[in-house]
N, C-alpha and C positions, 0 to 999 in steps of 0.2 A: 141549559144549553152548554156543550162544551167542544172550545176552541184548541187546536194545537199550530201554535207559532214556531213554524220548522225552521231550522236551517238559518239562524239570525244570530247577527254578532253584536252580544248582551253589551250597551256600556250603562253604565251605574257604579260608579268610583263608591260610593257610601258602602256597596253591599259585594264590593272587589271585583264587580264585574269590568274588565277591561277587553275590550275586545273580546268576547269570551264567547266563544260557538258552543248553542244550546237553544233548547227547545224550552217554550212556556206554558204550561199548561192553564188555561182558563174555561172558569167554570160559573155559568151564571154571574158573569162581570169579575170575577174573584179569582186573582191569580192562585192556582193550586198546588203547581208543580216546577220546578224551572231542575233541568238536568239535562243531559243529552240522550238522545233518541229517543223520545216521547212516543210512545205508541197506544192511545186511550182509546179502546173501543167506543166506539157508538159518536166519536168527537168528528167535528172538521175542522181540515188541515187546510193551514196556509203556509204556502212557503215563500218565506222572503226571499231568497234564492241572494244569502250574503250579505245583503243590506243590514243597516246597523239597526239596532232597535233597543232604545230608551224609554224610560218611565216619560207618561203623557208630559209634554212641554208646556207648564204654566207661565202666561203670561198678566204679569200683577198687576199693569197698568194700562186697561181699556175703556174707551165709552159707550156702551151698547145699549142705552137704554131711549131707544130712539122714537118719544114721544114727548111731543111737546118741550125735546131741550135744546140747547143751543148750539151743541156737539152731541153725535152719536153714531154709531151705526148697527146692524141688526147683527146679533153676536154669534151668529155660526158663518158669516160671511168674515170674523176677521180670528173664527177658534177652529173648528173640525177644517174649515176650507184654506185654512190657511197653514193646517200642521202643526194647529195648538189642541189641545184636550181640555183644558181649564182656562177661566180667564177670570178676572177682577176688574168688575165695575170701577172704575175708580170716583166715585165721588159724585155721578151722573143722576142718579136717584137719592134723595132729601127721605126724611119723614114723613112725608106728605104722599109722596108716590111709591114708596117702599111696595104696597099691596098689590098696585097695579105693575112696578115691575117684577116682583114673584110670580102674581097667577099669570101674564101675556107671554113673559119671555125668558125666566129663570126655567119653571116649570115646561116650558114646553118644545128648547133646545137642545138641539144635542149634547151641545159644547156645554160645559159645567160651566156653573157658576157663580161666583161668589161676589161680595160686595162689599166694597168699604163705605160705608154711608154719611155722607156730608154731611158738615154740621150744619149747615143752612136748610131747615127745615122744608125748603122748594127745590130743594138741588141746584141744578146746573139750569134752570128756566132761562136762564141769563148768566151775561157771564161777570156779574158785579156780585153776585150773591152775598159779600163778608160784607157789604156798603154798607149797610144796617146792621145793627147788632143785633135789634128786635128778631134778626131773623134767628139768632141761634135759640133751640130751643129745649130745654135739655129736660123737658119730662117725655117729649115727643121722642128723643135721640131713646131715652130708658125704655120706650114701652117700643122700640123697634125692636131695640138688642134681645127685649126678651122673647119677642115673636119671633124672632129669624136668630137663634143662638149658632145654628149649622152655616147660617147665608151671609152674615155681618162677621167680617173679621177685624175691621179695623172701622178710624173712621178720617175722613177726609177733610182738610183745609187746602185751602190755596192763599198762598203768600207770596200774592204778584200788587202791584201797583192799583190799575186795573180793576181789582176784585175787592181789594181792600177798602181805597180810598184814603178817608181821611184820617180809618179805621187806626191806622200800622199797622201795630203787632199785635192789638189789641185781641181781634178775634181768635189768632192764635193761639196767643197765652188762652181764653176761654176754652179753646177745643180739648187744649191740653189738659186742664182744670177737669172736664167733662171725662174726657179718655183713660185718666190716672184714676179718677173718684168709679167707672168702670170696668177696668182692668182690662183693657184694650188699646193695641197702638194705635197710634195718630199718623198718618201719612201727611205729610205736606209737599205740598206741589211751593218750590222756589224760583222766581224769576226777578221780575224789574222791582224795586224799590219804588215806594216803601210797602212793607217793611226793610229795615236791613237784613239782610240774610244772618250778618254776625247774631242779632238779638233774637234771630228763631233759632237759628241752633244751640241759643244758651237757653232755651227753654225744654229741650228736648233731652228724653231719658234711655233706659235700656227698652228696645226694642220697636220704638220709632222709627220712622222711614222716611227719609227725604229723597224727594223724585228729582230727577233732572239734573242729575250732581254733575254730568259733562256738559252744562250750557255756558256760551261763551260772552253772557251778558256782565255786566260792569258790577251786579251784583254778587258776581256768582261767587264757588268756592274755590277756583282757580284763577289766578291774579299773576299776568305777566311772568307765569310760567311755574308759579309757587302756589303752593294749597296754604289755603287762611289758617293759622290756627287754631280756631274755633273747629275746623273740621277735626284735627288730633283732637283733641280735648272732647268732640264728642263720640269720637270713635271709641275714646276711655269710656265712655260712661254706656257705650254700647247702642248707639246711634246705629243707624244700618242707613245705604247709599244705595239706590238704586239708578239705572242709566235712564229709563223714562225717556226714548229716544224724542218723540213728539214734532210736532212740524217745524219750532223754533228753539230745541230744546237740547239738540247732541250737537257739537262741535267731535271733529276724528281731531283736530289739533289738539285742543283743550283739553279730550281724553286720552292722547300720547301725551302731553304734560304732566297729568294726574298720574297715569301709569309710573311714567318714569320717577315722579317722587314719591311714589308708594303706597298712591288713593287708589283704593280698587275698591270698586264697585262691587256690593255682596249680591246683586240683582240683575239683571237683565231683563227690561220690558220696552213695551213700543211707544204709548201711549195712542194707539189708533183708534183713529175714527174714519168717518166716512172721506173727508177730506185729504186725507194724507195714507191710503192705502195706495194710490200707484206711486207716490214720490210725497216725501225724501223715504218715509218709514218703509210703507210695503208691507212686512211682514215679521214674527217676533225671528226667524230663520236668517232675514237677511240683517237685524239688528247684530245678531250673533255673529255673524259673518265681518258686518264691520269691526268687532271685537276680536276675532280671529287676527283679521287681517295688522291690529295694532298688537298682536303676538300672544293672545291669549289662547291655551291648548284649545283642541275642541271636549277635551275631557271637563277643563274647569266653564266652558260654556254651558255644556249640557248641566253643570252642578249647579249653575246661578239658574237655570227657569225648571229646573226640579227637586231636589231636594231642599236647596237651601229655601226657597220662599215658603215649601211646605212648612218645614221647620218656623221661618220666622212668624206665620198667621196659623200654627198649629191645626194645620188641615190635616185630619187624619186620613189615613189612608192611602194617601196621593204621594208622588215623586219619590219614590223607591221601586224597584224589581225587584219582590219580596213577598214569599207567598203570606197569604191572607190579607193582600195590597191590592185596590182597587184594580183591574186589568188594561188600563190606560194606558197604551203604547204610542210613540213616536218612532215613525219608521222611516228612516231615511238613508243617502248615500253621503260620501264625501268624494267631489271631483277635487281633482288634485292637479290637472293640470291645463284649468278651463280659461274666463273669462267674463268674470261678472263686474258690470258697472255698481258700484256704490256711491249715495250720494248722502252726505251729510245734512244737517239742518240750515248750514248757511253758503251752501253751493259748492261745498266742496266735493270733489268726485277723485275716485281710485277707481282701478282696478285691481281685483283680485285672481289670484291664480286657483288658488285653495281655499272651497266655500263647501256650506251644509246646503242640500238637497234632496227637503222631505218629499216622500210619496205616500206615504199614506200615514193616516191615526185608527187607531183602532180602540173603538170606546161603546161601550154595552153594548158589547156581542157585535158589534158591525163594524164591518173594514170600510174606512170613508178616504176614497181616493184626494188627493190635495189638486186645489183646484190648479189647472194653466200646468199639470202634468200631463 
């Protein structure tokens, strides 16, 4: 089957596309052609009619596996319907249920998707799962990664209070141990002590990911207006920082603090679930938006939920406009002189005048309108 995407103004900073009016040719999911004035017999033609149009918008931190866990929700209600193309499980499926969320809902969604697989052998069943250490289990963790090499990119800890217990850092440092001896990063979710935050970022190496880097908890990595040291120091050693918006997890204060002393987040994700789709999070669009609005381009937004996470969890294929590139498009507007309520994770609210306004994804051969357009 082959598509021509007319009339669309190309952004993908990686591959010089800036505003760039041009046509993309796609061919059995597989971008073929990008030039202007595409004319491919036998193709159908869509015409953006100006709208801007970027490689599919992956979002790295989602819960979609909604059986039997604590948090979830069904992954095309918060990926194609929300103006994402990709998404990452984060953590939600263990060992244990890896099979069951492959065949129900990896295999049978629109929205793509990938998994960072928990080191807690039951997943997210509950939300204490590091309480026990019995539960980490790492011949289960090896005989996942080797069945799902394409679906497991990373693997998941949570280092919140909560989760851990009496644990600390304990399970942490084990994930890490697991993740390093596999050659895979570690994603950690940071929140309330214990652990300290200081002693998980001294555990963490090149290409590790900590979630939730703008939260405005007493642990976090901004501290009465300063970023902890510990954050430089793992920024040297190639640490990566994601926003991990989540329902208690972005301060807009904390992340103009970080901003202004030079912590920028390499990531932009939501961390949604079912709970937190109408408020504060909503969508990975209007994440992006509150990031806009504390002065970030919309060029370097688009580059944290496309190319850069490709890059970080070497997903081939994805978050580039580049032929023999998957054909995953994000198609959107930018109003410029509107009105959108933004609301942070601890009630803070803005408006903005200048936000993203997707309308459609376009993902194996199907144009999927966004939903509440």
């Amino acid at each position: 089957m082959k598509t021509v995407i007319k009339n669309g103004r190309l952004l993908d900073s990686k591959n010089n596309f800036h505003m760039t009016k041009a046509d993309i040719l796609i061919e059995d999911g597989i971008i073929k052609k990008i030039g202007e004035n595409i004319n491919e017999e036998g193709s159908k033609v869509i015409d953006v009619k100006n709208s801007i149009v970027a490689p599919g918008f992956i979002d790295i931190h989602v819960h979609c596996f909604p059986k039997g866990t604590a948090i979830s929700s069904f992954p095309d209600e918060i990926g194609v319907k929300k103006g994402v193309t990709s998404i990452i499980d984060a953590g939600t499926s263990g060992a244990d249920t890896i099979d069951d969320f492959y065949e129900n809902f990896i295999k049978k969604s629109k929205t793509r998707i990938f998994s960072y697989l928990n080191i807690a052998h039951q997943g997210l069943q509950t939300l204490s799962e590091l309480s026990d250490m019995k539960n980490i289990d790492k011949e289960k963790i090896k005989e996942a990664l080797e069945k799902y090499p394409e679906i497991i990119v990373g693997l998941k800890a949570r280092a919140s209070g909560s989760v851990v217990k009496e644990n600390g850092v304990n399970p942490i440092a084990e994930g890490k141990k697991i993740a390093s001896e596999f050659e895979v990063p570690l994603v950690v979710h940071i929140g309330n002590a214990p652990p300290k935050v200081e002693d998980v970022l001294n555990l963490l190496g090149k290409g590790d990911v900590v979630t939730h880097c703008y939260n405005n908890k007493a642990n976090g990595l901004i501290r009465e207006g300063k970023v902890i040291p510990e954050v430089k120091e793992a920024i040297k050693r190639g640490v990566l920082f994601d926003v991990g918006h989540g329902s208690e997890s972005f301060s807009l204060d904390i992340a103009g603090d970080g901003i202004k002393e030079g912590f920028e987040a390499d990531m932009i994700s939501t961390d949604l679930y079912e709970r937190n789709m109408v408020t504060p999070v909503e969508s990975l669009e209007n994440t992006m938006n509150k990031m806009m609005y504390l002065g970030w381009s919309l060029e370097k937004c688009v580059e944290k939920v496309t190319y850069k996470p490709a890059r970080a969890f070497k997903i081939k294929g994805l978050g580039e406009l580049k032929e023999g590139y998957m054909g995953d498009l994000t198609i959107f507007d930018i109003v410029e002189n509107g009105k959108l309520e933004l609301e942070d994770s601890v009630g803070k609210v803005v408006i903005a005048k200048k936000y993203i306004k997707t309308k459609y994804v376009f993902i194996k051969n199907e144009l999927i309108k966004r939903e509440g357009i």
